[in-house]
DOLUM-785795 format. One line per 4 residues: their letters; for each residue x, y, z of C-alpha. Coordinates in steps of 0.2 Angstrom, whole numbers, always signed. Layout:
% DOLUM-785795
A = X:Y:Z | ...
% end
This chain:
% DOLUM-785795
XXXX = +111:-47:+40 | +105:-34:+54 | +110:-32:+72 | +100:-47:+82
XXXX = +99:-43:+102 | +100:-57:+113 | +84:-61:+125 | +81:-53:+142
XXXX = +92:-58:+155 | +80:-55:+171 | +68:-68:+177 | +50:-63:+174
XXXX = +35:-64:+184 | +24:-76:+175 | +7:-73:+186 | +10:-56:+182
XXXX = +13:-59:+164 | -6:-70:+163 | -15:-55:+173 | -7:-44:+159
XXXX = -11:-53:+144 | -29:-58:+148 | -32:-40:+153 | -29:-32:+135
XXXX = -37:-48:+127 | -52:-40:+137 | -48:-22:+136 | -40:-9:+124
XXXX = -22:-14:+124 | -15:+2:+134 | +1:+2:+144 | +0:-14:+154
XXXX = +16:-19:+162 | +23:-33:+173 | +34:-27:+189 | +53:-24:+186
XXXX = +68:-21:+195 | +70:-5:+202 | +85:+4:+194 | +101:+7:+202
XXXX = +103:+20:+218 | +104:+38:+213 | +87:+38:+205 | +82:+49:+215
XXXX = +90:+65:+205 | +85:+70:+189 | +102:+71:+182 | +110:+63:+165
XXXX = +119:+52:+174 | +104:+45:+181 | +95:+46:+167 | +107:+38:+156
XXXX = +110:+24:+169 | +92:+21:+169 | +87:+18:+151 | +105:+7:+146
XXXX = +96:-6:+160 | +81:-4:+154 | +87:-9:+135 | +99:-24:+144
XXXX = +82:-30:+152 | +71:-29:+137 | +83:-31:+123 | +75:-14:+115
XXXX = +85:-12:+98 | +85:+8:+100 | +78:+22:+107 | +79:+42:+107
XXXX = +75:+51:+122 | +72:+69:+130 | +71:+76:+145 | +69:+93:+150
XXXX = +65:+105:+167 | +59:+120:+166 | +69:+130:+149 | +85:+118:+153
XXXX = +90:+101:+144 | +93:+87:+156 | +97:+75:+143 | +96:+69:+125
XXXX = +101:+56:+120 | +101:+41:+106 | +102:+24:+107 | +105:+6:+102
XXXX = +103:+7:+83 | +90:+8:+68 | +83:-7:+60 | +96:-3:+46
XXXX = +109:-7:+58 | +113:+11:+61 | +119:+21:+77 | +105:+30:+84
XXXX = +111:+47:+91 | +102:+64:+98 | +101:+70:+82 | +95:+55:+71
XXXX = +76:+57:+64 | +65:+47:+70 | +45:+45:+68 | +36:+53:+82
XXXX = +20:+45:+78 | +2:+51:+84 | +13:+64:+95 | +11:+74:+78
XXXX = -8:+80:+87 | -1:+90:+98 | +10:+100:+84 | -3:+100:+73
XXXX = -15:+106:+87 | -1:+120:+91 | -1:+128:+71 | -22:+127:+71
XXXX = -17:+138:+90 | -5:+150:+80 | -19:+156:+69 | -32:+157:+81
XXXX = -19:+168:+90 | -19:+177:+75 | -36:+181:+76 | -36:+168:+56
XXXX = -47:+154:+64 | -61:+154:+78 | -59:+139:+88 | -79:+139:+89
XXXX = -82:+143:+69 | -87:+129:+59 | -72:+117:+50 | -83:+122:+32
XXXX = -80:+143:+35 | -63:+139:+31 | -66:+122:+22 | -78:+122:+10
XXXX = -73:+106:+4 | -74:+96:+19 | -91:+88:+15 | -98:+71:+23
XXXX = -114:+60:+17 | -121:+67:+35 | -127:+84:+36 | -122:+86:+56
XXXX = -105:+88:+49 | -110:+107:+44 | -111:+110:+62 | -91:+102:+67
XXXX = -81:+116:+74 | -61:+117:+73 | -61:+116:+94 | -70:+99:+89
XXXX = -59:+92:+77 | -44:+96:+89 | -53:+90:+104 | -56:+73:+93
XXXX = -76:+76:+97 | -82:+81:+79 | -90:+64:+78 | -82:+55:+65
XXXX = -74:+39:+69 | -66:+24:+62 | -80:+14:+64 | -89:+24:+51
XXXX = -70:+29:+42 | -57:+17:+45 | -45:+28:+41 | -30:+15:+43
XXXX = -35:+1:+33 | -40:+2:+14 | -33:+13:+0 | -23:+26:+7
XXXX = -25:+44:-1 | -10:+53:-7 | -12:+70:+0 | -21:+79:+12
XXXX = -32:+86:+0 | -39:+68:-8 | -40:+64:+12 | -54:+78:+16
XXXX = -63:+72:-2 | -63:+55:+4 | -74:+58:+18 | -90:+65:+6
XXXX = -98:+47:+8 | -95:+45:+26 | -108:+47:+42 | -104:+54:+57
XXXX = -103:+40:+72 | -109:+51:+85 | -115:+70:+87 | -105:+84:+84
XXXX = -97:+88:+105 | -107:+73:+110 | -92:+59:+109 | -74:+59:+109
XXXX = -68:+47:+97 | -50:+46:+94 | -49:+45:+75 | -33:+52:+62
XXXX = -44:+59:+52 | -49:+74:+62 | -29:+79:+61 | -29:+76:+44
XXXX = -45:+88:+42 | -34:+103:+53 | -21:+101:+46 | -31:+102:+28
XXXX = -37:+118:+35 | -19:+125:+42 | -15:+123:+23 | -33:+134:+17
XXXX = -30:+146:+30 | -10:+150:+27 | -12:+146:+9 | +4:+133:+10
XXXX = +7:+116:+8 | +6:+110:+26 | +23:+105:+28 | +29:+120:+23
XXXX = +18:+129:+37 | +25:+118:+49 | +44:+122:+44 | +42:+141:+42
XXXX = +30:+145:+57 | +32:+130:+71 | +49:+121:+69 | +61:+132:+66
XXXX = +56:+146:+77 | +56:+132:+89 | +74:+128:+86 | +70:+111:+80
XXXX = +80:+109:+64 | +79:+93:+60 | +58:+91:+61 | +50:+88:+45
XXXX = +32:+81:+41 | +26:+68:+30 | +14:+62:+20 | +17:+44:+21
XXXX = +28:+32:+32 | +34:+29:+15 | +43:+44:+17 | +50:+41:+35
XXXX = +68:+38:+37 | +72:+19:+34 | +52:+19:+28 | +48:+18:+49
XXXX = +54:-1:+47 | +56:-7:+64 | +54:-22:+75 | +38:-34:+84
XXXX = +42:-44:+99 | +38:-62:+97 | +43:-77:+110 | +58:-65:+118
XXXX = +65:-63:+100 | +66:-47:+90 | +59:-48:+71 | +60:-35:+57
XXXX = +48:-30:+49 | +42:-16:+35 | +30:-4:+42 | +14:-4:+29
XXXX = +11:+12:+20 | +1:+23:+28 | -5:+43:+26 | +1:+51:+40
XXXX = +0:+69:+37 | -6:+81:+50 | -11:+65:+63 | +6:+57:+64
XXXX = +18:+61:+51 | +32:+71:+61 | +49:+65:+61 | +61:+72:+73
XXXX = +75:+70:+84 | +79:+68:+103 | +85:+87:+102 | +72:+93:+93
XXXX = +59:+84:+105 | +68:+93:+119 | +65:+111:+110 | +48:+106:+109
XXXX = +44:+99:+127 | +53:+116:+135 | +41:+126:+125 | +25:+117:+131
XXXX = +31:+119:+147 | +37:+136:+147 | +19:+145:+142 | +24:+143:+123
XXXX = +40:+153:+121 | +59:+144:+118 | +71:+143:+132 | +79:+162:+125
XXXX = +63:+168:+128 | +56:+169:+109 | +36:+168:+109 | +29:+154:+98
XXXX = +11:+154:+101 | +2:+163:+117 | +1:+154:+135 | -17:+154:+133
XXXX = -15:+144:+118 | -4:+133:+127 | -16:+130:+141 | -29:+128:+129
XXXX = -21:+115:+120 | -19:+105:+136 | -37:+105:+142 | -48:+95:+139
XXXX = -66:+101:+135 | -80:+102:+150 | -91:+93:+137 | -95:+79:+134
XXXX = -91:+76:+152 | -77:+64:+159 | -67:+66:+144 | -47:+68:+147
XXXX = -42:+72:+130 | -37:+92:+126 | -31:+95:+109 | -15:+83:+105
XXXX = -10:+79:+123 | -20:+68:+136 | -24:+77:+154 | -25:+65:+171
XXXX = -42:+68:+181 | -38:+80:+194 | -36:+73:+211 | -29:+56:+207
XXXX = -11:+57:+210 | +3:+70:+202 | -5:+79:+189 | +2:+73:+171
XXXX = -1:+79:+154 | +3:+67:+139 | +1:+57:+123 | +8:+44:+116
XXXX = +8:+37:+97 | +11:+21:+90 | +15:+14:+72 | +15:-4:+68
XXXX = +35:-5:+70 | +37:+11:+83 | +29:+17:+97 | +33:+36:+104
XXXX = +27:+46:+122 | +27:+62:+128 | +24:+69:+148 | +22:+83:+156
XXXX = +24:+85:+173 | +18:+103:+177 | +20:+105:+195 | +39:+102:+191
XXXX = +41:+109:+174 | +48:+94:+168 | +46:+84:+150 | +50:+67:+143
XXXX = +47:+60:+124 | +55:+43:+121 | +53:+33:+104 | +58:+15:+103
XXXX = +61:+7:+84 | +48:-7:+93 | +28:-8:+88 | +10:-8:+97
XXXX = +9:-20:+110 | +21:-32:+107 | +32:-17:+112 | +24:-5:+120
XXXX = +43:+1:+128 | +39:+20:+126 | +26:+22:+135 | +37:+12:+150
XXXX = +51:+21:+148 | +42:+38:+149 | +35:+31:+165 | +51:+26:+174
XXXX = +56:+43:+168 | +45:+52:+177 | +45:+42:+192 | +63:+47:+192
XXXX = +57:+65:+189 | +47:+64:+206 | +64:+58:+215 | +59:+38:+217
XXXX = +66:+22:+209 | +60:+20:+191 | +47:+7:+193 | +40:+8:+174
XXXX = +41:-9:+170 | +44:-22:+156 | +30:-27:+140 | +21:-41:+148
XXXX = +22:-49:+130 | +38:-53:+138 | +31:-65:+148 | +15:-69:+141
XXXX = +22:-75:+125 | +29:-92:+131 | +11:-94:+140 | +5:-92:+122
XXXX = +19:-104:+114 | +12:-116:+125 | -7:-114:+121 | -1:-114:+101
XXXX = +8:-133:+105 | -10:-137:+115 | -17:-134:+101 | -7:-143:+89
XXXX = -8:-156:+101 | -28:-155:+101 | -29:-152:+83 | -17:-168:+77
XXXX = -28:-180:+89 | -44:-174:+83 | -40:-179:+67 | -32:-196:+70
XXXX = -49:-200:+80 | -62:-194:+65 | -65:-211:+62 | -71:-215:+79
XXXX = -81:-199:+78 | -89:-201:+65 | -95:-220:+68 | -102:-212:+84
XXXX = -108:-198:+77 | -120:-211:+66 | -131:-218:+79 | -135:-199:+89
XXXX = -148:-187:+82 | -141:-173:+68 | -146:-160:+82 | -132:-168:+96
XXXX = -117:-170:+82 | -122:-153:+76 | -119:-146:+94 | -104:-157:+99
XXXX = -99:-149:+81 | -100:-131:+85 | -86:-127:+98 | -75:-132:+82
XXXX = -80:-114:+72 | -78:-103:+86 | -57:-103:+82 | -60:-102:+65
XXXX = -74:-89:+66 | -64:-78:+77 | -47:-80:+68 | -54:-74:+52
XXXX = -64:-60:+62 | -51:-55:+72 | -48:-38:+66 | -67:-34:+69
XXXX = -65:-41:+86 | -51:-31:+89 | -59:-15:+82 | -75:-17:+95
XXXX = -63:-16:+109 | -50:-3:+103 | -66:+7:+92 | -49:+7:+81
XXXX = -50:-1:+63 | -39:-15:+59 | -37:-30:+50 | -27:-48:+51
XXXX = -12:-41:+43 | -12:-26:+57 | -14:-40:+71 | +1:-49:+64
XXXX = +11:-34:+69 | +4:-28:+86 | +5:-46:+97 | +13:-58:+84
XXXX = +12:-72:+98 | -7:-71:+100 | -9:-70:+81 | +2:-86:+79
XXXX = -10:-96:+92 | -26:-89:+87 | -21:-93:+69 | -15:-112:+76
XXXX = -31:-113:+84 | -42:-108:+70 | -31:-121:+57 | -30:-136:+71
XXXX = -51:-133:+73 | -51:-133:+53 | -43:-149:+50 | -51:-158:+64
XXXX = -69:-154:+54 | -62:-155:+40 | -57:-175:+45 | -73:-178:+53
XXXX = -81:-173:+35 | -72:-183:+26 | -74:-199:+37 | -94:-196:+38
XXXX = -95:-195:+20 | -85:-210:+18 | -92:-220:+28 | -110:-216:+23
XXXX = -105:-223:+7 | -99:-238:+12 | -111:-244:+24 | -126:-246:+12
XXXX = -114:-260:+3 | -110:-268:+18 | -132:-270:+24 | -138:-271:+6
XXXX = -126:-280:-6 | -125:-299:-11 | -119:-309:+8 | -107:-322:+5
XXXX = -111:-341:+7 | -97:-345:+18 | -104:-328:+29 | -122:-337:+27
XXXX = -116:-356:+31 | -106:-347:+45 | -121:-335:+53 | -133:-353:+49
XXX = -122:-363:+59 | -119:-349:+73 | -139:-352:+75
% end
């Protein structure tokens, strides 16, 4: 039996929690969050105290299992740190490993840097000069240049490649081959779509270029001249510590759950520790050399990496990190990374040098505590209160709990009243029960489509199973709704069809004396 937290102990906001949840049904599911306390006074200070104080109340608010966290200004560590516990049950420290998820980019990003500092790759030279064997079905792939694949603009995306869902391949090799029957989405530079697969495609080239199995690259040429000693890379989540198990949030209760095998390698593979995440941010913000002053890559590569292109315009994403649009508040550089049972974030704050990376042992949506942590964490950074939040699910759940027993509700007396349907359903034109019919499908339709749905508004693919994990509650109701519309047309068939059997009988079989004398004598 493994560590159960107890449920939040703070009231929530429950306007905030419905404002929240219908705007990720209608958007993308980024980083919404209802208003929380603000932490205890001495916030103001970046110090470990603070910091420390800080995230223990943000885990006794939220009942967050575990998290690792680093923060850093300028070469100097403010703090790392571990805590809670694994899913396993075991004591999370600075040291313990832990999946970094899609924050893998921005290493990956800075090996493909290393060799263009090298003078090994051209940023600007075709992906196929390097790789002859990445091949697609279209043949504006010929064109897709290494800034492009880094810059997530090569044009593939999953809604031509669903790179999440499906067979998964084994290696990075079988991951390039896979793509010989795809189309591009979009034109080469023309559309950023955030896909794995362009990582996966780098890092496939890191491995033609160096001749070395990726991983192997990664150890000998970026983490250990980086000091991070405990950072590996993986091909699978199979191969995580723990297998990346973890935890969904469901009705202010904490489930386990297995995180499905995926390929990670080169997109979001890395496993590291708070320590090593510290090494790492100190390095991004020190013009790509260590704290001892050891160059890694140049600080031309490093400013490269975190900007974004000028085409296509308006977009915000550089290689592996995120950029905020100039002139709207304190400029920030990031990227966060989510598995199905983790979620992970990295921050820059450049006109202070400082860095944060939290990962939470919590999935997706249901929560999304990295990313809130991270921004507490750099409110603090700026010297005011942490005001981060809490996942809305928090509150939104019970809102959901109750639309799931509306629809039971719904569903149980839709079928105790088929019978009177259907006898009314008799005398009206096909056309009317046909309409009054139709509402009915529209749960079952968008339960059993619900991972298309959800892959219009993220341009992510997904399927039910990934649903379950990343808002459990609003998979329970959907799937209530979908079976309580079921069984009410189910009932309603049944009724029709029974009693379109009986009522012939009853018009046109044999009438009995006693009903004739009767009806004779009624006359």
């Amino acid at each position: 039996m493994k560590k159960n937290a107890s449920t939040p102990r703070r009231p929530r906001v429950l306007a905030a929690a419905l404002a929240a949840a219908a705007a990720l049904v209608c958007g993308t599911g980024s980083a919404l969050a209802a208003p929380a306390a603000q932490s205890a006074p001495g916030a103001g200070s970046l110090t470990p105290e603070a910091v420390d104080r800080y995230v223990r109340d943000y885990l006794e608010d939220t009942a967050l299992p575990g998290a690792v966290v680093a923060v850093t200004r300028g070469d100097r560590v403010v703090s790392v740190a571990g805590y809670g516990h694994t899913a396993a049950g075991r004591a999370l420290t600075a040291r313990t490993p832990v999946p970094v998820a899609s924050l893998s980019k921005s290493m990956t990003a800075l090996a493909v840097m290393q060799l263009v500092d090298a003078g090994e790759v051209g940023l600007d030279r075709p992906v196929r000069q390097y790789l002859p064997d990445f091949t697609l079905a279209d043949p504006r792939a010929e064109r897709i240049t290494v800034r492009q694949l880094l810059n997530q603009t090569s044009g593939m995306a999953d809604s031509a490649h669903p790179d999440l869902v499906g067979p998964q391949p084994g290696t990075l090799t079988e991951a390039v081959a896979a793509l010989r029957g795809v189309e591009l989405a979009s034109a080469p530079g023309t559309r950023m779509n955030y896909h794995n697969t362009n990582y996966a495609v780098a890092a496939r080239l890191v491995e033609a270029v160096s001749g070395k199995p990726f991983a192997a690259h990664m150890a000998e040429r970026v983490f250990q001249p980086l000091g991070m000693t405990g950072a590996t890379t993986v091909d699978s989540t199979a191969d995580m510590p723990e297998q990346a198990r973890g935890y969904v949030r469901a009705y202010g209760r904490l489930i386990e759950r297995d995180q499905p095998r995926w390929f990670t390698a080169g997109g979001f593979g890395v496993v590291a520790s708070a320590d090593d995440l510290a090494r790492w941010l100190i390095a991004q913000n020190n013009g790509g050399a260590t704290a001892d002053g050891r160059r890694v890559v140049s600080a031309r590569g490093v400013t490269t990496m975190h900007t974004p292109p000028r085409t296509p315009e308006g977009t915000s994403y550089a290689m592996g990190w995120t950029r905020s649009s100039e002139g709207a508040g304190p400029r920030e550089i990031r990227h966060t990374g989510q598995l199905l049972t983790h979620n992970a974030a990295q921050t820059l704050l450049p006109d202070s040098r400082t860095g944060i990376a939290v990962v939470t042992n919590t999935g997706m949506v249901s929560g999304d505590d990295a990313t809130l942590l991270a921004q507490g964490l750099a409110d603090l950074a700026r010297g005011r209160a942490p005001d981060g939040g809490t996942p809305f699910t928090l509150q939104a759940d019970y809102v959901l709990a109750a639309l799931t027993l509306l629809s039971l509700g719904l569903g149980a007396t839709g079928v105790v009243r088929s019978r009177r349907w259907a006898r009314r359903a008799a005398a009206r034109p096909w056309w009317r029960t046909a309409l009054r019919t139709l509402p009915y499908t529209f749960p079952v339709a968008a339960f059993l489509l619900l991972g298309d749905l959800a892959g219009l508004l993220t341009r992510r693919g997904a399927d039910l199973g990934m649903i379950s994990y990343v808002w459990p509650a609003l998979f329970v109701w959907l799937g209530v709704s979908a079976a309580a519309s079921a069984a009410v047309l189910a009932a309603r068939a049944v009724r029709t069809v029974r009693d379109r059997r009986v009522t012939p009988e009853v018009i046109e079989g044999p009438v009995e004396p006693a009903y004739r004398s009767g009806v004779v004598a009624a006359r």
